[in-house]
C-alpha positions in Angstrom: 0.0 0.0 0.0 1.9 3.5 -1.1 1.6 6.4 1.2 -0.5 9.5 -0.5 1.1 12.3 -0.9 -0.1 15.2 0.8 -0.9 18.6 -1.2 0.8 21.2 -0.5 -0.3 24.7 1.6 -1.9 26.9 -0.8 -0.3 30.6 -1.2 -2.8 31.8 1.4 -2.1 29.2 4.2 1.4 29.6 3.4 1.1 33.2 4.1 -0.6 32.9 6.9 1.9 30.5 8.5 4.6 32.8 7.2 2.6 35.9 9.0 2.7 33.7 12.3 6.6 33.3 11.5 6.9 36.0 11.5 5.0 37.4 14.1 7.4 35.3 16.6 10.4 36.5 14.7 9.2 40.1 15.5 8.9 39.2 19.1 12.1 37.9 18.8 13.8 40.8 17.4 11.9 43.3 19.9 12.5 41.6 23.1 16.6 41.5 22.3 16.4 45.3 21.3 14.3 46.4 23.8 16.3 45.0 26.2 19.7 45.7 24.8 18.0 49.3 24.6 17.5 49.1 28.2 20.9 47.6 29.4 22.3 50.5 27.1 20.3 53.1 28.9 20.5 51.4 32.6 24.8 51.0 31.6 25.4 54.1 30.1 22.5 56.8 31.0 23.0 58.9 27.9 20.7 59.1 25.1 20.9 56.3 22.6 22.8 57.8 19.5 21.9 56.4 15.8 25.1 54.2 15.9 24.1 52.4 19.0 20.3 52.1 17.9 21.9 50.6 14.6 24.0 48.1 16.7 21.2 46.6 18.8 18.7 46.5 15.7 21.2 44.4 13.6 21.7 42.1 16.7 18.0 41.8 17.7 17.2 41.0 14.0 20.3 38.4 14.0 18.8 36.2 16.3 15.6 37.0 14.4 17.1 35.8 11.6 18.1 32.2 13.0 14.6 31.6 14.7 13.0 31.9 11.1 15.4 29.9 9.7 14.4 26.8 11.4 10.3 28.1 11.4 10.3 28.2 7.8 12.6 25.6 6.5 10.5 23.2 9.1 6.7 24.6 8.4 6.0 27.1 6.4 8.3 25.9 3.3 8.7 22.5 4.3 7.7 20.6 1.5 9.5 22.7 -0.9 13.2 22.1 0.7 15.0 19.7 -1.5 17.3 17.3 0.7 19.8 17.3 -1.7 21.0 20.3 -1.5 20.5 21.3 1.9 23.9 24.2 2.0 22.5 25.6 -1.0 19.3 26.3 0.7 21.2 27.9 3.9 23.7 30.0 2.2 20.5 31.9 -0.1 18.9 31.9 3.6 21.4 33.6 4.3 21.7 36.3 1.5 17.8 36.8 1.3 18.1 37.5 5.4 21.7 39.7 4.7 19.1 42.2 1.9 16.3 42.1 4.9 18.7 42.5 6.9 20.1 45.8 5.6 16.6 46.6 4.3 15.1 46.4 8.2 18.1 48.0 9.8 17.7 50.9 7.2 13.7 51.6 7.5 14.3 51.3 11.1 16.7 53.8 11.2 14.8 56.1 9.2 12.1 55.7 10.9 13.7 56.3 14.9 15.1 59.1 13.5 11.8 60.5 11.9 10.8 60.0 15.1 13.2 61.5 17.1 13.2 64.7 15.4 9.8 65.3 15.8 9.7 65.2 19.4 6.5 64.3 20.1 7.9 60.9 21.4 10.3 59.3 24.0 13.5 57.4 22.5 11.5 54.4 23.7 8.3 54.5 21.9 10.9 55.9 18.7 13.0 52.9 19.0 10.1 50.7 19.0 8.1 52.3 16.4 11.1 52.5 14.0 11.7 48.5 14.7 7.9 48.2 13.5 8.6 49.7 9.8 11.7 48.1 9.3 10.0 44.9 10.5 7.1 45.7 7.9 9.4 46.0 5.3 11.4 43.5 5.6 8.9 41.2 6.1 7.7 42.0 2.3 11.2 41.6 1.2 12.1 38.6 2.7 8.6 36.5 1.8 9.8 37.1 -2.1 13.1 36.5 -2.2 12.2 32.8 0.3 9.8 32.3 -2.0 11.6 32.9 -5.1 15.3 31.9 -4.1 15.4 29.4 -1.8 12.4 27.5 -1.2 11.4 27.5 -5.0 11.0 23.5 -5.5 7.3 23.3 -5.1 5.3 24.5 -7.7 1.7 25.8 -6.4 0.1 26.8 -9.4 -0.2 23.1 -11.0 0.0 21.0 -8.5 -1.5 17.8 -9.4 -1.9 14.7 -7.5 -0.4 11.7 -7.9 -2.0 8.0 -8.2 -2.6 6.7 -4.5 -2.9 2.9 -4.6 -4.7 1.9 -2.0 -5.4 -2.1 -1.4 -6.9 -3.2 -5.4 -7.6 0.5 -6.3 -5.6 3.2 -8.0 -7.0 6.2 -7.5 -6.0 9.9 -8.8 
């Protein structure tokens, strides 16, 4: 008796999971900066300059970066991971992450400084805020280039099923 073969997520389920990704990567990324941030503040008690804001945003998103790794090479995309090339798969990880990366860290920065200037809010809420847009945008960035560059095996347009035999009866 074969095993059927399971269909694949559709685009919407596997933005949804992707969402949920990366709703725990962001939780990720703001609990490490918002406590760098307050170590920083606690340590030094001066006001957080860009260059410090720009260090604890590219850490905070690092360990972002690994928890999504394993989320999404284990649910979201995890039929579409060929085993045969399983380095290949990490190292365009890694460069899709490196653009989000640099994509994240740059809105972010934008952003708490936007924010900053205007005033109206504390470095706190400005820190946070900023993390939020990079977060956004990255999150736009990254979905494409995962989808397109590294967990591109699956096909979800034409899927179509296999035979299944089951006992006497082939079914499609």
């Amino acid at each position: 008796m074969a095993i059927p073969h399971k269909h694949p997520p559709s685009t919407v389920l596997r933005l949804v999971r992707f969402a949920a990704t990366g709703a725990i990567n962001t939780a990720v990324d703001f609990a490490i900066l918002n406590i760098l941030f307050l170590l920083y503040l606690w340590i030094a008690d001066i006001p957080l300059s860009d260059g410090w804001y720009m260090t604890f945003k590219g850490l905070s998103f690092c360990a972002a970066v690994v928890n999504s790794w394993f989320l999404n090479k284990n649910w979201v995309f995890a039929d579409a991971a060929p085993a045969d090339k399983p380095g290949k798969n990490k190292a365009m990880f890694l460069v899709v992450s490196t653009v989000g990366f640099g994509v994240n860290v740059a809105v972010s920065l934008l952003a708490f400084s936007g924010f900053q200037s205007l005033g109206t809010f504390g470095v706190t809420a400005s820190a946070n805020m900023g993390a939020l847009f990079g977060t956004a945008a990255a999150l736009i960035t990254n979905f494409i280039g995962y989808r397109l560059l590294v967990f591109k095996s699956i096909n979800i347009t034409t899927y179509e099923p296999t035979n299944i035999s089951v006992g006497d009866h082939t079914r499609v």
